[in-house]
C-alpha positions as CSV (number, residue, x, y, z in Angstrom):
1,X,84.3,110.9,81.1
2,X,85.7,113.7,79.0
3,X,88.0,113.1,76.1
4,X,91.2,113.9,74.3
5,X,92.0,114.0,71.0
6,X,95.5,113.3,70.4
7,X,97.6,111.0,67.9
8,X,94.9,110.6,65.2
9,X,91.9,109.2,67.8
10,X,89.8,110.2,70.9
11,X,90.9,108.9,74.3
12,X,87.8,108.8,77.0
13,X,89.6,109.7,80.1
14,X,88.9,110.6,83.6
15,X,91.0,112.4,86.3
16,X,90.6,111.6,90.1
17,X,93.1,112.9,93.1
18,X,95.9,115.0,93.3
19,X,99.9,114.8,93.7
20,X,102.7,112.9,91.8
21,X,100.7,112.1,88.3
22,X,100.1,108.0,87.6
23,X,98.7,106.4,84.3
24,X,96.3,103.4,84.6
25,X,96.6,101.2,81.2
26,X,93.8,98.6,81.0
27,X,94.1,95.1,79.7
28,X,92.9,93.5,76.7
29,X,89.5,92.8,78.0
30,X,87.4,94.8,79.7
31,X,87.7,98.5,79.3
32,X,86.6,99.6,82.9
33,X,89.2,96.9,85.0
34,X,90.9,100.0,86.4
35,X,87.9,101.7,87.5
36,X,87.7,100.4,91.2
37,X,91.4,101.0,91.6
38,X,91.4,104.4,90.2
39,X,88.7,105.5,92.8
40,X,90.7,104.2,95.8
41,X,91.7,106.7,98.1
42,X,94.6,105.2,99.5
43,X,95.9,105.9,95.5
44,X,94.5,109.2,95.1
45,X,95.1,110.8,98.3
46,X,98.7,111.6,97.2
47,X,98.5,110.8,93.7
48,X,97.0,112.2,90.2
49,X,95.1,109.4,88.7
50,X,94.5,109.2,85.2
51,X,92.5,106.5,84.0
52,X,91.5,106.1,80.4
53,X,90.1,104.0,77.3
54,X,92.2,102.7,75.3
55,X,91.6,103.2,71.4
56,X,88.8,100.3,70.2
57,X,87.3,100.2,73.9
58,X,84.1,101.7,75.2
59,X,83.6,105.3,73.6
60,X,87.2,105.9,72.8
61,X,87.8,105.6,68.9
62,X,87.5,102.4,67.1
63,X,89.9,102.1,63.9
64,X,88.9,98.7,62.7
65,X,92.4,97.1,62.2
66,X,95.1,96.2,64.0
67,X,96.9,98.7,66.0
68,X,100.3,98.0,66.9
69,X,101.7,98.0,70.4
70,X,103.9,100.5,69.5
71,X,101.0,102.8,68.5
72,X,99.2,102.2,71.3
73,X,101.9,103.4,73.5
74,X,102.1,106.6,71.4
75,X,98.7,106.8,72.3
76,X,99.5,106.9,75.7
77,X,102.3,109.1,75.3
78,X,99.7,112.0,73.5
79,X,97.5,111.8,76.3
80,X,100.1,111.9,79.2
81,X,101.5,115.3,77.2
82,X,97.6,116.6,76.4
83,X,97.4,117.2,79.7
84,X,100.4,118.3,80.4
85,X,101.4,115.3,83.2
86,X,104.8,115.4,82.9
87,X,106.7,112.4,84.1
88,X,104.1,109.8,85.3
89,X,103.9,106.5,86.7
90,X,102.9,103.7,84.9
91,X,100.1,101.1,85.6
92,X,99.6,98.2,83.4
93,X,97.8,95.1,84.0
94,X,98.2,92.5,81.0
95,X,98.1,94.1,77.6
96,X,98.4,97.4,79.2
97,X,102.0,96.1,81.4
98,X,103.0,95.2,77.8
99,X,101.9,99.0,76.6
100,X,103.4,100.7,79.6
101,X,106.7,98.9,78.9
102,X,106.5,100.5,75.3
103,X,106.0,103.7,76.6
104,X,109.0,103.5,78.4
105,X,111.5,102.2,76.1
106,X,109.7,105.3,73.4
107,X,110.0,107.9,76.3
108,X,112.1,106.9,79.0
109,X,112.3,110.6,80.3
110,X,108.3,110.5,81.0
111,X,108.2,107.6,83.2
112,X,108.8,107.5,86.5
113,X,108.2,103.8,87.4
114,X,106.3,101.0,86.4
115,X,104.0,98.9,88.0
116,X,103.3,95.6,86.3
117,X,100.5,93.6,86.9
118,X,101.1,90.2,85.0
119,X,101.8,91.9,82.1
120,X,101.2,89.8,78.6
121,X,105.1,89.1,77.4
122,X,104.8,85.1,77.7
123,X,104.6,85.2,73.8
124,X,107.9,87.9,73.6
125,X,109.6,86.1,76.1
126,X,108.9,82.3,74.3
127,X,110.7,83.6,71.8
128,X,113.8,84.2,73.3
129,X,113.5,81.6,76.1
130,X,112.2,78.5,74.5
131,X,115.4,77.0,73.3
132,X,116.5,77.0,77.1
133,X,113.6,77.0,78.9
134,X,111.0,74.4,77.7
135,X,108.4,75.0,80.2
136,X,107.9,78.4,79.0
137,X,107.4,77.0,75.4
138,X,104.8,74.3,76.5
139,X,103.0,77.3,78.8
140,X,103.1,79.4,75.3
141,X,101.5,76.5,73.5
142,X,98.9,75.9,76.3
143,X,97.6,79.6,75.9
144,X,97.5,79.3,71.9
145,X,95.4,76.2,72.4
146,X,92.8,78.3,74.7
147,X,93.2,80.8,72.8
148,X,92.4,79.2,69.4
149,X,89.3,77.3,70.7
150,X,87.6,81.1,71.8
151,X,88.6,82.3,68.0
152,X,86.5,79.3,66.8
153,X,83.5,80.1,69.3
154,X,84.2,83.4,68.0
155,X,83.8,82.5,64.5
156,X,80.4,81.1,65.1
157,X,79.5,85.0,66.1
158,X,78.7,83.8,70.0
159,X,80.9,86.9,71.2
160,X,79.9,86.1,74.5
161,X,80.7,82.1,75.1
162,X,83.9,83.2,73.4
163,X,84.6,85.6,76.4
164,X,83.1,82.6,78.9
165,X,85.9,80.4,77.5
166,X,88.6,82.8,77.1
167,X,87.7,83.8,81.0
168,X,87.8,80.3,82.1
169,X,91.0,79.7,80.7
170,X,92.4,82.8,82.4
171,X,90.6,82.4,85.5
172,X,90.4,79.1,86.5
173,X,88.9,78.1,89.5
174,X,88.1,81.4,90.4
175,X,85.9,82.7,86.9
176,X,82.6,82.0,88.7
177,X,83.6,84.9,91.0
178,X,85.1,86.7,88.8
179,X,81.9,86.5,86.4
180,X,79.6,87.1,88.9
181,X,81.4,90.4,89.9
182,X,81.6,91.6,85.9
183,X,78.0,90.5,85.8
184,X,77.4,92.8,88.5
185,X,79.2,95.6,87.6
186,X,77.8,95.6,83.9
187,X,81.5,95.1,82.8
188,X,81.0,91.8,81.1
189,X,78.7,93.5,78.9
190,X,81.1,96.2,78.0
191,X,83.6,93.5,76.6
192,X,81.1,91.8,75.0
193,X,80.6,95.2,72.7
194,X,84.2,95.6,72.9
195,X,84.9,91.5,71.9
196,X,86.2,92.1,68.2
197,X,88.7,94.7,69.3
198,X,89.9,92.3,71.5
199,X,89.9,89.4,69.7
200,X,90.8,90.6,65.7
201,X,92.9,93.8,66.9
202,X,94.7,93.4,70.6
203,X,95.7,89.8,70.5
204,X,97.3,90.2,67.0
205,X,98.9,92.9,67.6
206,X,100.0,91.6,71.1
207,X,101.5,88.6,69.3
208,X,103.5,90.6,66.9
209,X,105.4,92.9,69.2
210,X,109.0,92.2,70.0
211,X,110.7,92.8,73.9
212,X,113.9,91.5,74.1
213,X,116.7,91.4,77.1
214,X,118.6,94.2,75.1
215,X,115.2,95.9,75.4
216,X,114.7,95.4,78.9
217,X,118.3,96.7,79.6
218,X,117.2,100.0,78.2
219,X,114.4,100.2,81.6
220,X,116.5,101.8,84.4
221,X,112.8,103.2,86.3
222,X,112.1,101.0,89.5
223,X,109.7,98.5,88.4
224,X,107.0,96.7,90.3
225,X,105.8,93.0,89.3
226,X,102.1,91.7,91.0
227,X,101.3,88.3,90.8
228,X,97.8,86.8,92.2
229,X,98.2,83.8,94.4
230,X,95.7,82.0,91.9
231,X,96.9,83.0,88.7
232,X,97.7,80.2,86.3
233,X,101.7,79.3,86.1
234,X,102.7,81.3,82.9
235,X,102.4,84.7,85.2
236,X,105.0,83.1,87.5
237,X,107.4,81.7,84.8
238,X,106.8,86.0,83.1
239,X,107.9,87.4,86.6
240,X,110.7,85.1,87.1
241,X,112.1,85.8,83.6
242,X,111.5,89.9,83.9
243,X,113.3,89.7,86.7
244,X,116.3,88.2,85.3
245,X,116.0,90.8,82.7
246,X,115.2,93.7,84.7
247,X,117.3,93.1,87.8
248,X,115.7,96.0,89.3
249,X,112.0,94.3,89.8
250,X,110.4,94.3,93.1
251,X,107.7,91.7,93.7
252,X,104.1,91.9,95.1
253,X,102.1,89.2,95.5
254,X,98.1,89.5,95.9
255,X,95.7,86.9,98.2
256,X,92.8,85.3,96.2
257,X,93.9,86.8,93.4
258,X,94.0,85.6,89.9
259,X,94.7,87.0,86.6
260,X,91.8,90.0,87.2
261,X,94.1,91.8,89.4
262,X,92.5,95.6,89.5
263,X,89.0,93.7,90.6
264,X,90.5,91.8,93.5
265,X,90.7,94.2,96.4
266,X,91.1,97.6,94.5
267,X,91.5,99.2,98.4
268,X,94.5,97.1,99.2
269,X,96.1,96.7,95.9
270,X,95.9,100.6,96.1
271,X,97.8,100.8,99.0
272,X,100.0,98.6,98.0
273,X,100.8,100.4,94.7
274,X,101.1,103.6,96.5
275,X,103.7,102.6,99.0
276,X,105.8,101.5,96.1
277,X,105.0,105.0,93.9
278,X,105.9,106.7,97.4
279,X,109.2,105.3,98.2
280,X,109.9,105.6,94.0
281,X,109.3,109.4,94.8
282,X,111.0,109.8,98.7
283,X,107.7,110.7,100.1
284,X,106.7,110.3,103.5
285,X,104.2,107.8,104.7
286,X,102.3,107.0,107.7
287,X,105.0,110.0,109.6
288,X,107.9,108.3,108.3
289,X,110.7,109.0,105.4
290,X,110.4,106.0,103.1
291,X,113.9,105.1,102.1
C-alpha cells in the first residue's frame, strides 16, 4: 500500500481501476473488510477505487485517543484532495456509512453519492426517535448490553474473546462463517492488533456524534441503503428511519448476508454498487442509457 500524509496522520491507501473516482470507508472492525470489494472488476472496470486505512488501523497512524467522527471525516476529506479525486463517491459500511455521511454534510460539493451499508446511526437516531418509537430504544439498549459484556472481556485483556463476543452479537447465526472466512483471510488477526482502537477510540467516539433530521435534510446526493437478509433487526429499524429522513434513499438488499456486508459476495455486491454509481453518473451499461 503506499501512503499519504495529510491532516496531521498517515493514511495507508491503495488505488485499483479507472473512471469516475469512489472512496471505500471501512468499519470499526477489521481494517481490510473492503479489500475483496475493492478488487472486483465489475467496480473497477469503470470506476477509480480508492481504498484506505483509516487512522488507528493496520499501518495507518495510531493517535491513542479518541478521534472524533468529525475528524475522521476530515481525514477522508485530506486524502480524497491529496490525490486530487475530485468529487467522489462514497462507500461506507457501519462506522465508515456514519464517516461518509460526515463527509458529506463537511463537503457536500465533493460527494457524488453515497452508498450505505448498514451504517452505525442506531445510537444518533435513538436519540431522536426513542420518545416515538420504543422499539428503536429497546434495540439501542440491546446493543449497549453486548456491547458492555465485550468491554468487560476486554478488561480482562482477552482482546480476542472480546472480538468472539462482539462478532457473535453482530453476526448471529451466521459468525461461524463469518469467522472461518476472517480466520482464513488473516483478518481476524488484524483486528485483534487493531482491538483497542476499536474498542477505547471508535465506539466512543461513534457514540458521541450527533445526526439529526435537520442534518439529514442538508444530503441532497442520491443515496444507497444495503441491508443483509441476516442482519439483526436494528439495521432494518436504521434504513427504515434514514429513509424517512432522506427521502431520496434507494434500497438494496443482499442474500445470506449479515452485518459483514463487503465479505459476502464482494463480485455481486460490486455490481450492484456500480449499477447504482452508474445511473448516479448517466453512464451506459450493458449497451443501454441508464436513466
Amino acid at each position: 500500500m503506499q501512503t499519504a500524509q495529510v491532516n496531521g496522520v498517515d493514511l495507508e491507501y491503495e488505488i485499483s481501476g479507472s473512471g469516475v473516482p469512489v472512496l471505500l470507508l471501512h468499519g470499526g472492525l477489521l481494517a481490510d473488510e473492503n479489500r475483496p470489494l475493492a478488487n472486483q472488476a465489475g467496480l473497477t472496470e469503470r470506476h477509480l477505487v480508492v481504498n484506505y486505512h483509516r487512522r488507528g488501523f493496520a499501518g495507518s497512524t495510531r493517535t491513542g485517543r479518541p478521534t472524533s467522527i468529525e475528524t475522521q471525516a476530515v481525514d477522508a476529506i485530506a486524502l480524497v484532495e491529496h490525490l486530487r479525486l475530485g468529487p467522489v463517491h462514497l462507500v461506507g459500511h457501519s462506522l465508515g456509512g456514519a464517516i461518509a455521511i460526515a463527509v458529506c454534510l463537511a463537503r457536500p460539493d465533493l460527494v457524488r453519492s453515497l452508498t450505505l451499508l448498514e451504517p452505525a446511526l442506531m445510537g444518533q437516531i435513538v436519540k431522536v426517535e426513542a420518545e416515538h418509537d420504543p422499539a428503536m430504544a429497546v434495540s439501542q439498549a440491546e446493543f449497549l448490553s453486548e456491547f458492555d459484556t465485550v468491554l468487560r472481556i476486554a478488561a480482562t485483556g482477552d482482546r480476542r474473546a472480546a472480538l468472539l463476543a462482539f462478532l457473535e452479537g453482530r453476526a448471529g447465526d451466521s459468525v461461524r462463517a463469518v469467522l472461518d472466512f476472517l480466520t482464513t483471510t488473516g483478518e481476524f488477526e488484524q483486528a485483534v492488533l487493531d482491538a483497542d482502537t476499536f474498542l477505547q477510540i471508535e465506539m466512543p467516539s461513534a457514540f458521541a456524534w450527533s445526526f439529526t433530521p435537520q442534518d439529514a435534510a442538508r444530503i441532497d446526493q442520491p443515496v444507497l441503503s444495503v441491508l443483509g437478509v441476516n442482519s439483526p433487526g436494528r439495521a432494518e429499524l436504521v434504513h427504515e428511519v434514514l429513509s424517512d429522513w432522506v427521502p431520496q434513499t434507494e434500497l438494496l438488499v443482499l442474500e445470506r448476508a449479515e452485518h459483514a456486508l463487503p465479505l459476502m459476495d464482494p463480485a455481486g455486491l460490486a455490481k450492484d454498487i456500480a449499477a447504482f454509481l452508474c445511473r448516479v453518473d448517466g453512464t451506459i451499461v450493458a449497451g443501454e442509457q441508464v436513466a
